[in-house]
N, C-alpha and C positions, 0 to 999 in steps of 0.2 A: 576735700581730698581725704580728709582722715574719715569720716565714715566711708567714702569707699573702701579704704583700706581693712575696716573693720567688720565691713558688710564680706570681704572679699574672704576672710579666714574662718567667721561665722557663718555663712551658707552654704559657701563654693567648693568648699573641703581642698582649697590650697593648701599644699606643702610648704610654700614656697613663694615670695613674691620679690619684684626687683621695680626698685624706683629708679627712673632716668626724668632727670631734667635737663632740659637743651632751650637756647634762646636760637629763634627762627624769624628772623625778621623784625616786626617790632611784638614781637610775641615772646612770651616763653610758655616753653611745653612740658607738662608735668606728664610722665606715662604711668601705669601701675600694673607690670604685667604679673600675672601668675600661673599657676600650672591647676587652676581648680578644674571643676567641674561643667565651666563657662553656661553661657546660655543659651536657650533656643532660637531666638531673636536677637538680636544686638537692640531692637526698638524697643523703647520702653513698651512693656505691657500694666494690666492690672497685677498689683502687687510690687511693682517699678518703680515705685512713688518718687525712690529718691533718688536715680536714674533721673525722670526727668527733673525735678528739683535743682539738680545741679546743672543738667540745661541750661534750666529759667533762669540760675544766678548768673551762670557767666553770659549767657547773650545779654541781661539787664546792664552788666557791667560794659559790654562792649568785646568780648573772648566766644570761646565757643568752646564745646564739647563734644565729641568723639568717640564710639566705644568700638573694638572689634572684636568679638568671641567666635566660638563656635564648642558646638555640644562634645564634652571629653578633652577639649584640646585648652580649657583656659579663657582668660580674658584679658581685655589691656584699655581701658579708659585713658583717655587720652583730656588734658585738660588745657585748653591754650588762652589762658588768661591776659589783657594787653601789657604792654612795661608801662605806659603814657599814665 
């Protein structure tokens, strides 16, 4: 989570970003939205390394990850880790 956060103010040219966390289930969901420069693809591409990275960790653990952008409007990774 925190290198997203970090990845999110050093490339994306966010002003701005807002953390919500909410339990959904037996889930809780970390968001990270902000008002950057978002991406082309929400899928990881080359150069995404740690996009899918964080993938890989949370499906190993049993969570799953989520991102929805779009170009000029921002991004919002979504991280839904289990409580169990």
């Amino acid at each position: 989570m925190l290198t997203a956060a970090f990845s999110k103010w050093r490339r994306r040219a966010a002003r701005w970003g807002c953390l919500s966390i909410r339990i959904i289930g037996n889930r809780l969901r970390l968001s990270l939205a902000d008002d950057g420069s978002g991406l082309e693809s929400a899928r990881p591409t080359a150069g995404m390394d740690g996009l899918a990275n964080m993938r890989v960790r949370l499906e190993e653990m049993g969570g799953r990850f989520a991102i929805a952008s779009q170009a000029g409007r921002g991004t919002i990774p979504r991280f839904y880790p289990p409580l169990n």
